[in-house]
PDBQT receptor file of N, H, CA, C and O in Angstrom, charges set to zero:
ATOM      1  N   UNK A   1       1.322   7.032  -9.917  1.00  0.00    +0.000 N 
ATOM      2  CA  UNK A   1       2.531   6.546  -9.300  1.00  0.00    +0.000 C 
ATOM      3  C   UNK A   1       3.581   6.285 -10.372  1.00  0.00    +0.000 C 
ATOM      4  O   UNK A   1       3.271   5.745 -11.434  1.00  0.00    +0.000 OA
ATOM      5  N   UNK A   2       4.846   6.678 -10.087  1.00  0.00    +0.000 N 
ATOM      6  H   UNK A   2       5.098   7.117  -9.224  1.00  0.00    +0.000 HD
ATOM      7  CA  UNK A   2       5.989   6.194 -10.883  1.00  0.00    +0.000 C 
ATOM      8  C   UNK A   2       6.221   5.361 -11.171  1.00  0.00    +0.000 C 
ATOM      9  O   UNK A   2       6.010   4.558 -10.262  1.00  0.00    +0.000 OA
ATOM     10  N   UNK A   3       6.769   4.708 -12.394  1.00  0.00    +0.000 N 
ATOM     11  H   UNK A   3       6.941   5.360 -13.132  1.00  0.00    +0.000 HD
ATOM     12  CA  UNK A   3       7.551   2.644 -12.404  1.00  0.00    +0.000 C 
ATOM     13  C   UNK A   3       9.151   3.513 -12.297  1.00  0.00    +0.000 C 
ATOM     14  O   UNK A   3       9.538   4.595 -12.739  1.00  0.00    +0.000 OA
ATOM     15  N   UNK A   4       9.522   2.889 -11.830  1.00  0.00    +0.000 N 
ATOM     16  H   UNK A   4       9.207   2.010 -11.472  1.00  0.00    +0.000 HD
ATOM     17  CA  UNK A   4      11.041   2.577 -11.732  1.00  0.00    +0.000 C 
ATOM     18  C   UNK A   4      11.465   1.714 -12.483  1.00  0.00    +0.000 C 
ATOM     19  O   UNK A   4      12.564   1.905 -13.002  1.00  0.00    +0.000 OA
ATOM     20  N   UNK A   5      10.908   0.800 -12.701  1.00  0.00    +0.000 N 
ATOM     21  H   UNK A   5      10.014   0.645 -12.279  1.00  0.00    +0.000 HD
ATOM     22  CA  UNK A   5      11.405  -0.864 -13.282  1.00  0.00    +0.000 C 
ATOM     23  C   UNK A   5      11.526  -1.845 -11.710  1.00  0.00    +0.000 C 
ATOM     24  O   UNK A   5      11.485  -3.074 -11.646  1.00  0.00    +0.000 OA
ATOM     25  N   UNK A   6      11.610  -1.317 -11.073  1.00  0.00    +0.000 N 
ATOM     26  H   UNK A   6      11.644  -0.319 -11.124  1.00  0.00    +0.000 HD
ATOM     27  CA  UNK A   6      12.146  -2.431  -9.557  1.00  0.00    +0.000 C 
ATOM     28  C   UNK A   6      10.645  -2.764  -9.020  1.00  0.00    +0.000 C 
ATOM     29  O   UNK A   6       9.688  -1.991  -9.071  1.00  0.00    +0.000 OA
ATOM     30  N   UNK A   7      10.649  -3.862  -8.585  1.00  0.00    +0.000 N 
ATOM     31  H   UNK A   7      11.426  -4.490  -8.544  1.00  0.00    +0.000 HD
ATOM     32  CA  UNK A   7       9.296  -4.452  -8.141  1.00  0.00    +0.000 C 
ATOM     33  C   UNK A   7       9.336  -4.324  -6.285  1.00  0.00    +0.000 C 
ATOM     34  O   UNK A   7      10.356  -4.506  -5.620  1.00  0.00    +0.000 OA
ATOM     35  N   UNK A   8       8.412  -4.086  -5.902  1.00  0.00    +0.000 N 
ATOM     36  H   UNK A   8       7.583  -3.938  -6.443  1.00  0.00    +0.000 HD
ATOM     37  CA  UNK A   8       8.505  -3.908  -4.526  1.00  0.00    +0.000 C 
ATOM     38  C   UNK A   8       7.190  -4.305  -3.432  1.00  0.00    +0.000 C 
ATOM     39  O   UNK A   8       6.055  -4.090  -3.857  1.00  0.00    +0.000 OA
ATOM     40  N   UNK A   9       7.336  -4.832  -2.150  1.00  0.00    +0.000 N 
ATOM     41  H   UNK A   9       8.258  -5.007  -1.805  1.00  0.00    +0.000 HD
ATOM     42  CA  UNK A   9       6.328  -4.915  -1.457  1.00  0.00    +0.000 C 
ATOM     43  C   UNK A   9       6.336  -3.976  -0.141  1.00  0.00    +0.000 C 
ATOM     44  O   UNK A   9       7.299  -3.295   0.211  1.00  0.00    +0.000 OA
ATOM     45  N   UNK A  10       4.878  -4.074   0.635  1.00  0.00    +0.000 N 
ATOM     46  H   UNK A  10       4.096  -4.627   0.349  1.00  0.00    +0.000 HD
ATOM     47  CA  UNK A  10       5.525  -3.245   1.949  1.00  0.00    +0.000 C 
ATOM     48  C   UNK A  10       4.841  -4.590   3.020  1.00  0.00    +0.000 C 
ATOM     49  O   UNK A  10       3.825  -5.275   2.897  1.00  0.00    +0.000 OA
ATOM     50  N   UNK A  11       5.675  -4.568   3.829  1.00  0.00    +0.000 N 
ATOM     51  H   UNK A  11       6.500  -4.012   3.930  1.00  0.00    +0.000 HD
ATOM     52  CA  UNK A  11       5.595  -5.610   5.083  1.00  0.00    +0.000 C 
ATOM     53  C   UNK A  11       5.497  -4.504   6.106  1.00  0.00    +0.000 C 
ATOM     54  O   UNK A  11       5.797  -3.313   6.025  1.00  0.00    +0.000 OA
ATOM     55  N   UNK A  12       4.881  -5.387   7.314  1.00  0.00    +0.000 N 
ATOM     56  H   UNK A  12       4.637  -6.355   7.380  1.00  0.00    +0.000 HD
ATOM     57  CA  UNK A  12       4.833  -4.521   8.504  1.00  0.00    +0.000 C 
ATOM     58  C   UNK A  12       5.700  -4.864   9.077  1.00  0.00    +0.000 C 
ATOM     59  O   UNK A  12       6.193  -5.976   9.264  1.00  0.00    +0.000 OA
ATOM     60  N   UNK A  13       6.185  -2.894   9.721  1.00  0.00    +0.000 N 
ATOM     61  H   UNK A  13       5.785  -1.990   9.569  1.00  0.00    +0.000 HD
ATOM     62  CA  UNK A  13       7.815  -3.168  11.024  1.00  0.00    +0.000 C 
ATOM     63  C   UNK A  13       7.357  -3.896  11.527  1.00  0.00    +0.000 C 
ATOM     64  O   UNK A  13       7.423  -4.833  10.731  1.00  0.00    +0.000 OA
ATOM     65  N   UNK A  14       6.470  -4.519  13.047  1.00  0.00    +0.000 N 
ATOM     66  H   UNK A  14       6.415  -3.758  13.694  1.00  0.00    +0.000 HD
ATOM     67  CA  UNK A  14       6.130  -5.123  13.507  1.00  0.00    +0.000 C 
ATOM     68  C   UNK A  14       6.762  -6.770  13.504  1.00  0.00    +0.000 C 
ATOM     69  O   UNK A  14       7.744  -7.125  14.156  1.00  0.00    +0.000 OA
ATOM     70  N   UNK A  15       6.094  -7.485  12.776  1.00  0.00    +0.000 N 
ATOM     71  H   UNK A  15       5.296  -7.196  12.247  1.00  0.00    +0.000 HD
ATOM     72  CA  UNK A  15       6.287  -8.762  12.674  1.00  0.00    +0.000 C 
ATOM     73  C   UNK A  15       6.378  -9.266  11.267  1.00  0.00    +0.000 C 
ATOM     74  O   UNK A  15       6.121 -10.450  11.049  1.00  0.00    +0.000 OA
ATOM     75  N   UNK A  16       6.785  -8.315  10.121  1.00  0.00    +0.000 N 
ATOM     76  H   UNK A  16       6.994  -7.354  10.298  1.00  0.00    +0.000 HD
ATOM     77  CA  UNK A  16       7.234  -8.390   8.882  1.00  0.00    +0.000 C 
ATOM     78  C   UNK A  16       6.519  -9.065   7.756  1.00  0.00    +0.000 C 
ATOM     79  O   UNK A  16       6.890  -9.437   6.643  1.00  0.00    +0.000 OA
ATOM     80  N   UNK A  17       4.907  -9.124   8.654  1.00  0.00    +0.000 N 
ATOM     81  H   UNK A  17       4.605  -8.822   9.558  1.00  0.00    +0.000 HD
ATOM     82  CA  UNK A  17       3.983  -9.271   6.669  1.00  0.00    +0.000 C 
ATOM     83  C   UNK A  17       3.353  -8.891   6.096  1.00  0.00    +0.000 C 
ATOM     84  O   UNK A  17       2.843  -7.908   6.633  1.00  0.00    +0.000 OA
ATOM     85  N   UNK A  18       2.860  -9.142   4.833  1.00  0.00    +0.000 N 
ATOM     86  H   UNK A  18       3.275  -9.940   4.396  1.00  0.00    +0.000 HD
ATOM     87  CA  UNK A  18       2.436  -7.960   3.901  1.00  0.00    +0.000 C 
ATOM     88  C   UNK A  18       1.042  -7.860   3.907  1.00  0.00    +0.000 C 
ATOM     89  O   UNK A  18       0.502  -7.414   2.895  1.00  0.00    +0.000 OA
ATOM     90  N   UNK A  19       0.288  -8.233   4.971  1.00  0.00    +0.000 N 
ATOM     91  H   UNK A  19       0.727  -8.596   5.793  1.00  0.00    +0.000 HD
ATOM     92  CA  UNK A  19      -1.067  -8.441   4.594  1.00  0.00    +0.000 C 
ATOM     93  C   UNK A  19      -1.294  -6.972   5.279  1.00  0.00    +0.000 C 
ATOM     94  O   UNK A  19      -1.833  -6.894   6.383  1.00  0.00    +0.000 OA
ATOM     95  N   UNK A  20      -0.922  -5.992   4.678  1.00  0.00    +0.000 N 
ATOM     96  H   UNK A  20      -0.484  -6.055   3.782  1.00  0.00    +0.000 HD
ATOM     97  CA  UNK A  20      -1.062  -4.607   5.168  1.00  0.00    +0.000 C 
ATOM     98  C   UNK A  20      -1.969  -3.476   4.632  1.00  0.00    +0.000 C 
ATOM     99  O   UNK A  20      -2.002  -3.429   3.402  1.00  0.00    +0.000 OA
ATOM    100  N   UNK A  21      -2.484  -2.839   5.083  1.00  0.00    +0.000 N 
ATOM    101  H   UNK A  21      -2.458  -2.878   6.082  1.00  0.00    +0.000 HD
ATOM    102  CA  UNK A  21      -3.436  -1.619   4.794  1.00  0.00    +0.000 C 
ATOM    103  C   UNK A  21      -2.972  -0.338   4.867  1.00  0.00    +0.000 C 
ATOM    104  O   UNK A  21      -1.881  -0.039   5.353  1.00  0.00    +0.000 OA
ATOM    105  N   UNK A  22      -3.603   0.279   4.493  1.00  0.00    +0.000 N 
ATOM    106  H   UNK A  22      -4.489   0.036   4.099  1.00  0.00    +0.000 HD
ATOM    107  CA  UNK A  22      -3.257   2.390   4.519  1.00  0.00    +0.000 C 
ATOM    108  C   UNK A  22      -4.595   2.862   3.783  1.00  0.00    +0.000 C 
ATOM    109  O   UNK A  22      -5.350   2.468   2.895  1.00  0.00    +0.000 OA
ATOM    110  N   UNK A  23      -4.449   3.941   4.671  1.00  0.00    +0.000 N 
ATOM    111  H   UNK A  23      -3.835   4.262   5.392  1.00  0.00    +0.000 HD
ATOM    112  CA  UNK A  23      -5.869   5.028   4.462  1.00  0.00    +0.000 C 
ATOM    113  C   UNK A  23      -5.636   5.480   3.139  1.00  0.00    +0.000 C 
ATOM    114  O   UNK A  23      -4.507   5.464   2.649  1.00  0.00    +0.000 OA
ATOM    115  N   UNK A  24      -6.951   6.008   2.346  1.00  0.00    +0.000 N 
ATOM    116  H   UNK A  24      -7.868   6.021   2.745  1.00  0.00    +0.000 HD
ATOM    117  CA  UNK A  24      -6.086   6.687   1.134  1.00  0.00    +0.000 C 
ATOM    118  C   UNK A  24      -7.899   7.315   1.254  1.00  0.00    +0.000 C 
ATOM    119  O   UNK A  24      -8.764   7.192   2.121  1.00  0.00    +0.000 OA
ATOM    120  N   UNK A  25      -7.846   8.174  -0.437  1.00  0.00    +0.000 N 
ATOM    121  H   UNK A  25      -7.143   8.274  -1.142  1.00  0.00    +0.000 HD
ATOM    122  CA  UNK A  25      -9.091   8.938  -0.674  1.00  0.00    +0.000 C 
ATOM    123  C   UNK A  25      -8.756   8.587  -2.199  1.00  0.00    +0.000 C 
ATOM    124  O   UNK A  25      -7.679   8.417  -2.771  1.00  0.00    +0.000 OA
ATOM    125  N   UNK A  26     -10.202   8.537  -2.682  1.00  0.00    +0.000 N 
ATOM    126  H   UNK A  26     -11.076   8.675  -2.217  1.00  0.00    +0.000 HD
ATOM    127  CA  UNK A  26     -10.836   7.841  -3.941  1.00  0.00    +0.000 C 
ATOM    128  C   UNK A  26     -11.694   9.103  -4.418  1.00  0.00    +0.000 C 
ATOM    129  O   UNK A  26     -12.147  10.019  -3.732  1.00  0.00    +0.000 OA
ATOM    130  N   UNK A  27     -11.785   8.881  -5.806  1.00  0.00    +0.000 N 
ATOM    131  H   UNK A  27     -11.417   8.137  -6.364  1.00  0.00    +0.000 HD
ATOM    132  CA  UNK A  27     -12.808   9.352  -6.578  1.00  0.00    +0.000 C 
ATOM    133  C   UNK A  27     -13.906   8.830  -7.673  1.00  0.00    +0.000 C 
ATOM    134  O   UNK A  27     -13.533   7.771  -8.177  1.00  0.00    +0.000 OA
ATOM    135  N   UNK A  28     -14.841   9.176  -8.045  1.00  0.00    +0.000 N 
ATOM    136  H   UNK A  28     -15.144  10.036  -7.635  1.00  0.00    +0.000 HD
ATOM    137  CA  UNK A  28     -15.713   8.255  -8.762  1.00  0.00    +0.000 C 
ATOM    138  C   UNK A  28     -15.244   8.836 -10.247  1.00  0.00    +0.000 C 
ATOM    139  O   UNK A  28     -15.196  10.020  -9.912  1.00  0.00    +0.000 OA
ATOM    140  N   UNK A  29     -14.966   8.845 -11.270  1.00  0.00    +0.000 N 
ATOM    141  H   UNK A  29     -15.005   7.884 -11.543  1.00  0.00    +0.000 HD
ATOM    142  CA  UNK A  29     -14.717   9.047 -12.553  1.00  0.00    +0.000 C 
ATOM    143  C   UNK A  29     -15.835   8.500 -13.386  1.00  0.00    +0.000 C 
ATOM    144  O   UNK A  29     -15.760   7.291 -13.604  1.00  0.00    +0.000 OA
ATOM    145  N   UNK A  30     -16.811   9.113 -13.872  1.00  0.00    +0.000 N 
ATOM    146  H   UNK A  30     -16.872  10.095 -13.694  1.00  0.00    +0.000 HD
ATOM    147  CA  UNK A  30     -18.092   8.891 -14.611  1.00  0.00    +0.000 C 
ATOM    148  C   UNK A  30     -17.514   8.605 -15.814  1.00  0.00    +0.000 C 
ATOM    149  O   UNK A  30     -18.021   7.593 -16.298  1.00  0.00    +0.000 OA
ATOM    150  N   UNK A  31     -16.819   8.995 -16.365  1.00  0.00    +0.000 N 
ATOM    151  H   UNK A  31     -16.407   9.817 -15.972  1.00  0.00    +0.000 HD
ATOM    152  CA  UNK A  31     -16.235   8.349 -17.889  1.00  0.00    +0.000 C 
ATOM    153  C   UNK A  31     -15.804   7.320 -18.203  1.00  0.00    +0.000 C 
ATOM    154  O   UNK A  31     -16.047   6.690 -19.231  1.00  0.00    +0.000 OA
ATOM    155  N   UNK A  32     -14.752   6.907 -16.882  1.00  0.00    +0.000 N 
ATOM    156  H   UNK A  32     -14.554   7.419 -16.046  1.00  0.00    +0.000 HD
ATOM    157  CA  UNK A  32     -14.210   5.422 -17.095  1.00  0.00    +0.000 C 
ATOM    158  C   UNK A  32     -14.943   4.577 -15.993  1.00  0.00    +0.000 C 
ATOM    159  O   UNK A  32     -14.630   3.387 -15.945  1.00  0.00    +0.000 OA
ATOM    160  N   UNK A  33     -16.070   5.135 -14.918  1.00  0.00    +0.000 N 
ATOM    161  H   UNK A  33     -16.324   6.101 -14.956  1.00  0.00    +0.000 HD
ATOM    162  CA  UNK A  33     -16.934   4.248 -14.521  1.00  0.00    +0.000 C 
ATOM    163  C   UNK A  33     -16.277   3.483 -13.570  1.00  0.00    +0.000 C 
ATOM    164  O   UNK A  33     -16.825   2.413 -13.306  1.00  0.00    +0.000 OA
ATOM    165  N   UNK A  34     -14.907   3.835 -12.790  1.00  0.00    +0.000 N 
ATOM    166  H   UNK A  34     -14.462   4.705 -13.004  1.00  0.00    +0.000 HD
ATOM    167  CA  UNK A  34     -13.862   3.344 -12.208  1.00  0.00    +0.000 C 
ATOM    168  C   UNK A  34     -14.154   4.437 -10.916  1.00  0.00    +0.000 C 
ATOM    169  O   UNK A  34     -14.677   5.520 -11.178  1.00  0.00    +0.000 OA
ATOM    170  N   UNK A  35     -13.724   4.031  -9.279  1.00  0.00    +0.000 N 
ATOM    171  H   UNK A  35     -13.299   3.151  -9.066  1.00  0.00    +0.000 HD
ATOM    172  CA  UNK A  35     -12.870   4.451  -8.388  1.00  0.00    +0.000 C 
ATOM    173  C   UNK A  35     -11.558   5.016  -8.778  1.00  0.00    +0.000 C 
ATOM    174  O   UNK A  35     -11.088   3.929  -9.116  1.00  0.00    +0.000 OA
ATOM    175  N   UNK A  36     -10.741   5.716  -8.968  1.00  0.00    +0.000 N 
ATOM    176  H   UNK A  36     -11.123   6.599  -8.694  1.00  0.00    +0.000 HD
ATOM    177  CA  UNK A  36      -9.810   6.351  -9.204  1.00  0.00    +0.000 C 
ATOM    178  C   UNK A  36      -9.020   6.780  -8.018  1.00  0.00    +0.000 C 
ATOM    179  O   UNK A  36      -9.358   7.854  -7.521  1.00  0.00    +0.000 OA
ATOM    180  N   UNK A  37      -7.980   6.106  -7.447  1.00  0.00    +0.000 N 
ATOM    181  H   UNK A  37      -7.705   5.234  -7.851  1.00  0.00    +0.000 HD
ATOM    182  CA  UNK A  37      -6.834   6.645  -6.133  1.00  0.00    +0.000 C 
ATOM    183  C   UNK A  37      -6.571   8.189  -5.978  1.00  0.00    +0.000 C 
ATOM    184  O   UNK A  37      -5.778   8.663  -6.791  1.00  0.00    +0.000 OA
ATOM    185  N   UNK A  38      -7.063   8.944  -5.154  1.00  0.00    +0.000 N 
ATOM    186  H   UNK A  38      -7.708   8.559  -4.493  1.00  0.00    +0.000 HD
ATOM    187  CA  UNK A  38      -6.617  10.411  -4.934  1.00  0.00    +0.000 C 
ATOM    188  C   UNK A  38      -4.901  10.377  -4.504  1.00  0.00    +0.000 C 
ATOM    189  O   UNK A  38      -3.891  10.408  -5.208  1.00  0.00    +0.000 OA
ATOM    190  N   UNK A  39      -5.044  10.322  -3.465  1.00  0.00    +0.000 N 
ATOM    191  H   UNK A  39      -5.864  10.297  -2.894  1.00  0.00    +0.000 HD
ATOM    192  CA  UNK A  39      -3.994  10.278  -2.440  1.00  0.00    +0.000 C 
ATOM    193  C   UNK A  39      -4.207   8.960  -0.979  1.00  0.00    +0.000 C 
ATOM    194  O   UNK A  39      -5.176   8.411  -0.453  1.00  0.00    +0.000 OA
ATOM    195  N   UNK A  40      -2.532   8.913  -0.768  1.00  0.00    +0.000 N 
ATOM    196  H   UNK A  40      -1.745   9.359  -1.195  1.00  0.00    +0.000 HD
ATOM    197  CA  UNK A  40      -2.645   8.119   0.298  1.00  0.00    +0.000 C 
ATOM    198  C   UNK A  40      -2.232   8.981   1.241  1.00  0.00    +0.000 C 
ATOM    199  O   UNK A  40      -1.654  10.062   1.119  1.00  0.00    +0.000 OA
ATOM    200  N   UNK A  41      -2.701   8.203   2.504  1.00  0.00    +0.000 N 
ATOM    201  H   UNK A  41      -3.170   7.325   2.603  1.00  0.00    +0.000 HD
ATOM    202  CA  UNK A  41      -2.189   9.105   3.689  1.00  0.00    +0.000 C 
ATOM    203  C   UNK A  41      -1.233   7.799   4.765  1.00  0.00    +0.000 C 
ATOM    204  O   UNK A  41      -1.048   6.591   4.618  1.00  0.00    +0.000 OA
ATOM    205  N   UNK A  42      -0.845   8.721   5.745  1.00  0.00    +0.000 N 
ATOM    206  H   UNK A  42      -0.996   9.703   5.864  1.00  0.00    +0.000 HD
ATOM    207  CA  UNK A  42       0.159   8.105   6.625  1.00  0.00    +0.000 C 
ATOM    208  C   UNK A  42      -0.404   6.493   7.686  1.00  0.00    +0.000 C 
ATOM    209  O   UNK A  42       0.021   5.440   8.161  1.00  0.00    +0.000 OA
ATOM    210  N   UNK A  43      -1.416   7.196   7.570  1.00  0.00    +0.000 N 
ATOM    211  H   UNK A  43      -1.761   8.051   7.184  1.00  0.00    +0.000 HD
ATOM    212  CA  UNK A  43      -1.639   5.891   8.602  1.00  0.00    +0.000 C 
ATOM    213  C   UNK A  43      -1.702   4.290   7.883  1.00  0.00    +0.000 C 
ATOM    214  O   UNK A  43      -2.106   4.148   6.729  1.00  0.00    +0.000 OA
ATOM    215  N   UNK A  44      -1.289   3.233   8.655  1.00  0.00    +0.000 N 
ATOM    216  H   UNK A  44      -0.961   3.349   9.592  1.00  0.00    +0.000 HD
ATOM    217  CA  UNK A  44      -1.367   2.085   8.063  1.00  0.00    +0.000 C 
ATOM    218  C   UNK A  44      -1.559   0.830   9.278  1.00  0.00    +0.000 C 
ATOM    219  O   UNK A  44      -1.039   0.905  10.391  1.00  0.00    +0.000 OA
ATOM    220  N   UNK A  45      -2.205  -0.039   8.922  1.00  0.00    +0.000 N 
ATOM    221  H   UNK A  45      -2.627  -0.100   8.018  1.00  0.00    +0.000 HD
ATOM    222  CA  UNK A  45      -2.614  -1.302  10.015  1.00  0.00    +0.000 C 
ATOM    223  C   UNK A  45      -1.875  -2.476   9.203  1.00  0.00    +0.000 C 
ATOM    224  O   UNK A  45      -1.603  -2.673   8.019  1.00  0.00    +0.000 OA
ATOM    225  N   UNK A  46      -1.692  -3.130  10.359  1.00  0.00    +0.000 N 
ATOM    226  H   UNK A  46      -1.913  -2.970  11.322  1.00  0.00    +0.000 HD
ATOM    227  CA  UNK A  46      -1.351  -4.769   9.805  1.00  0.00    +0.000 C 
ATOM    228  C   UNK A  46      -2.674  -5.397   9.742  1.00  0.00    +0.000 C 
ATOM    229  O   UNK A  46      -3.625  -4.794  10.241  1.00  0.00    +0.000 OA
ATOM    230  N   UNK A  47      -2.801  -6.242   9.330  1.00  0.00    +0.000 N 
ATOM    231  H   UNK A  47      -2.029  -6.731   8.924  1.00  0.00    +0.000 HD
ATOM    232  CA  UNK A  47      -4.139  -7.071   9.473  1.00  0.00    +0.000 C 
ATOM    233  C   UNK A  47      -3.756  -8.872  10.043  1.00  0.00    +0.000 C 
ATOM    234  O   UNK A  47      -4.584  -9.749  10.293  1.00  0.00    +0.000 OA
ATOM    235  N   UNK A  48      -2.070  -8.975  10.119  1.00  0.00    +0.000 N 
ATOM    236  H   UNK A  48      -1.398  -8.263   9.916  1.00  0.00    +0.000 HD
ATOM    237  CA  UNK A  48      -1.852  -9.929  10.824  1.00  0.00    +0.000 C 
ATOM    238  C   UNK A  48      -1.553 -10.046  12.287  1.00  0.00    +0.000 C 
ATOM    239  O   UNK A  48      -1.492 -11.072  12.965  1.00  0.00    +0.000 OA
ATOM    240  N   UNK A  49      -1.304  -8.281  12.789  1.00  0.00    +0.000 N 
ATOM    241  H   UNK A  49      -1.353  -7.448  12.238  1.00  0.00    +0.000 HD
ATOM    242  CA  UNK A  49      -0.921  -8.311  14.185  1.00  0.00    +0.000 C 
ATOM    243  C   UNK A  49      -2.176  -7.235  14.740  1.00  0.00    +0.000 C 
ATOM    244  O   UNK A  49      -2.134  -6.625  15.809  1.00  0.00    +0.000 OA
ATOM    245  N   UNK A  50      -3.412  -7.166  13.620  1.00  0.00    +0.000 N 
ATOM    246  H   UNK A  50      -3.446  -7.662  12.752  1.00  0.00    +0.000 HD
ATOM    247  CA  UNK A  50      -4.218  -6.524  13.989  1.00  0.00    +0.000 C 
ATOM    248  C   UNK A  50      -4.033  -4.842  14.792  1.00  0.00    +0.000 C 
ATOM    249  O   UNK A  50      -4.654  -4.296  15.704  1.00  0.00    +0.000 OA
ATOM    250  N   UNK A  51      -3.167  -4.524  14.149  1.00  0.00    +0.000 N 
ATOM    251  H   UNK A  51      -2.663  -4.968  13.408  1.00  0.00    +0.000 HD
ATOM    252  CA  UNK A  51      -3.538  -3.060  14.697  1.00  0.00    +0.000 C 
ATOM    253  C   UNK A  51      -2.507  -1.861  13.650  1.00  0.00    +0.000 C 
ATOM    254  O   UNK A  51      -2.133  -2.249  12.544  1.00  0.00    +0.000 OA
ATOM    255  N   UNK A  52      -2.192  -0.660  14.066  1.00  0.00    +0.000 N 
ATOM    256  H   UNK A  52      -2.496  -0.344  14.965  1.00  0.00    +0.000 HD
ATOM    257  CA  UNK A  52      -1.459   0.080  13.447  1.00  0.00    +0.000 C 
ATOM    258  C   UNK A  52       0.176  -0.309  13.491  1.00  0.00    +0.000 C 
ATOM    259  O   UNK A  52       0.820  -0.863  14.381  1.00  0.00    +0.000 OA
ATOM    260  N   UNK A  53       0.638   0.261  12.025  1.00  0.00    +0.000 N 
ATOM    261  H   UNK A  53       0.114   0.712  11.302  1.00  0.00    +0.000 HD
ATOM    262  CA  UNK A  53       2.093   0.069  12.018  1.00  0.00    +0.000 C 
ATOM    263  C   UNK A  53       2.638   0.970  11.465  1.00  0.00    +0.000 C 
ATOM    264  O   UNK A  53       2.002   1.924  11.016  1.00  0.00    +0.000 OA
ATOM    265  N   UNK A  54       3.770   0.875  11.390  1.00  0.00    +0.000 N 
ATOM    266  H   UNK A  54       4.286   0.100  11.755  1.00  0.00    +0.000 HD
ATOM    267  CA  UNK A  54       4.894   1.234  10.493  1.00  0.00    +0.000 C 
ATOM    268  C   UNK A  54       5.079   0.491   9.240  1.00  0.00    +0.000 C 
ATOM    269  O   UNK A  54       5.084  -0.739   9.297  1.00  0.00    +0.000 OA
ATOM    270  N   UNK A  55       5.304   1.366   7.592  1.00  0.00    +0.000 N 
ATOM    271  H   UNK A  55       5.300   2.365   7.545  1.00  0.00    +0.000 HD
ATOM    272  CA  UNK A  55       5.538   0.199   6.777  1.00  0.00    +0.000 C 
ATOM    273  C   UNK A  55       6.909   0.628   6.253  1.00  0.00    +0.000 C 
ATOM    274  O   UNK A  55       7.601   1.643   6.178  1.00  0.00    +0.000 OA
ATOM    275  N   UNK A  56       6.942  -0.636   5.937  1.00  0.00    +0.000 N 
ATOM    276  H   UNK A  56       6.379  -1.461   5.998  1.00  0.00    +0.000 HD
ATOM    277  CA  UNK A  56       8.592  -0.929   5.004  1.00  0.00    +0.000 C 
ATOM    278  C   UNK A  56       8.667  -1.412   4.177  1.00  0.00    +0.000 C 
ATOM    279  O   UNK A  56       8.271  -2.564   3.997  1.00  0.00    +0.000 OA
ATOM    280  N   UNK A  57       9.336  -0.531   3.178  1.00  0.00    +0.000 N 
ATOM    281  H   UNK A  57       9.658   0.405   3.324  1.00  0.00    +0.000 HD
ATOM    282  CA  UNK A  57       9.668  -1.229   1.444  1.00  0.00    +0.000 C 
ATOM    283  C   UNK A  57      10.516  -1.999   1.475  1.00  0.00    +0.000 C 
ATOM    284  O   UNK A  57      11.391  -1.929   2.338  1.00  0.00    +0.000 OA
ATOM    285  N   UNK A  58      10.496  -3.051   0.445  1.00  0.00    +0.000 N 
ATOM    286  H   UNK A  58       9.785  -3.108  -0.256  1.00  0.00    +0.000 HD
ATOM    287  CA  UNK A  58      11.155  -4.352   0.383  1.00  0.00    +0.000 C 
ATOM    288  C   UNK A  58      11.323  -4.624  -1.060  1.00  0.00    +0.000 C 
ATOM    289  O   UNK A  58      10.300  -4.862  -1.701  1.00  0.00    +0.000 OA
ATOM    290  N   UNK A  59      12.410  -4.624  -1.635  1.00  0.00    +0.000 N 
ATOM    291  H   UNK A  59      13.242  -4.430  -1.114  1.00  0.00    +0.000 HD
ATOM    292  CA  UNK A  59      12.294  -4.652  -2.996  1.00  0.00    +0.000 C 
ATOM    293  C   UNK A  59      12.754  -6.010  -3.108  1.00  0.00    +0.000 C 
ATOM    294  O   UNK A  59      13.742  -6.418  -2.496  1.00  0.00    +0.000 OA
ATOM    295  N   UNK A  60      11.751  -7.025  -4.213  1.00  0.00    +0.000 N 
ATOM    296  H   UNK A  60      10.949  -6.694  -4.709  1.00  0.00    +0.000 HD
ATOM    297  CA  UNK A  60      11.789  -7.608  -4.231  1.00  0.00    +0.000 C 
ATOM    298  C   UNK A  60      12.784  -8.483  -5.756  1.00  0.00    +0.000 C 
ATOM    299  O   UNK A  60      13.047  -7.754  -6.711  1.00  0.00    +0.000 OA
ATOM    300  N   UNK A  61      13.188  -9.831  -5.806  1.00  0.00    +0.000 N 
ATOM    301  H   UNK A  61      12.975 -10.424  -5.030  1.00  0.00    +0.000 HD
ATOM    302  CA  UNK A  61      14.361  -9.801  -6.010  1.00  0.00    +0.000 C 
ATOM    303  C   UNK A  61      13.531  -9.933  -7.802  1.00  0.00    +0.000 C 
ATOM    304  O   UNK A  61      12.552 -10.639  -8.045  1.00  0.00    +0.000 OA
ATOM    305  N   UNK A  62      14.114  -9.233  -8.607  1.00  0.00    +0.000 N 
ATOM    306  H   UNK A  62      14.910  -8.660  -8.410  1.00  0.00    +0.000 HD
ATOM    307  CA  UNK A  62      13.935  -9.636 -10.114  1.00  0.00    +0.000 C 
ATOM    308  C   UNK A  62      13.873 -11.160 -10.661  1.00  0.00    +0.000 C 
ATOM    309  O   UNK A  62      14.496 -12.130 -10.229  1.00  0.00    +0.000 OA
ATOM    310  N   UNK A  63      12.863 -11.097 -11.829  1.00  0.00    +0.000 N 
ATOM    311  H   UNK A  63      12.356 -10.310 -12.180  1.00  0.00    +0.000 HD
ATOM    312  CA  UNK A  63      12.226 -12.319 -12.133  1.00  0.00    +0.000 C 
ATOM    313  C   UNK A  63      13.385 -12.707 -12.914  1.00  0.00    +0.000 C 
ATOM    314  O   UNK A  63      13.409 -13.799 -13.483  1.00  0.00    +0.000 OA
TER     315      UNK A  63
């Protein structure tokens, strides 16, 4: 993933909090002995309104 420098969260459209999820695919890396992020995919759940959402970036304000 890119840095930009800008810090950011994603909240759910829904009812706007971040305790949010998304599908993704992993790999095992025997060298560094780590899970390693493949890709993410589209789908995403809230875990506060319990079901699927929409997400939204929110950049958050500099320290």
């Amino acid at each position: 993933m890119a840095t930009t420098g800008k810090r950011v969260t994603f909240v759910c459209s829904m009812c706007g909090g971040n305790n949010v999820t998304r599908d993704a695919w992993a790999r095992w890396d025997v060298k560094t002995q780590e899970w390693v992020l493949g890709d993410l995919y589209d789908h995403a759940d809230c875990q506060d309104c319990d079901g699927e959402t929409r997400l939204i970036e929110v950049e958050l304000a500099s320290a």
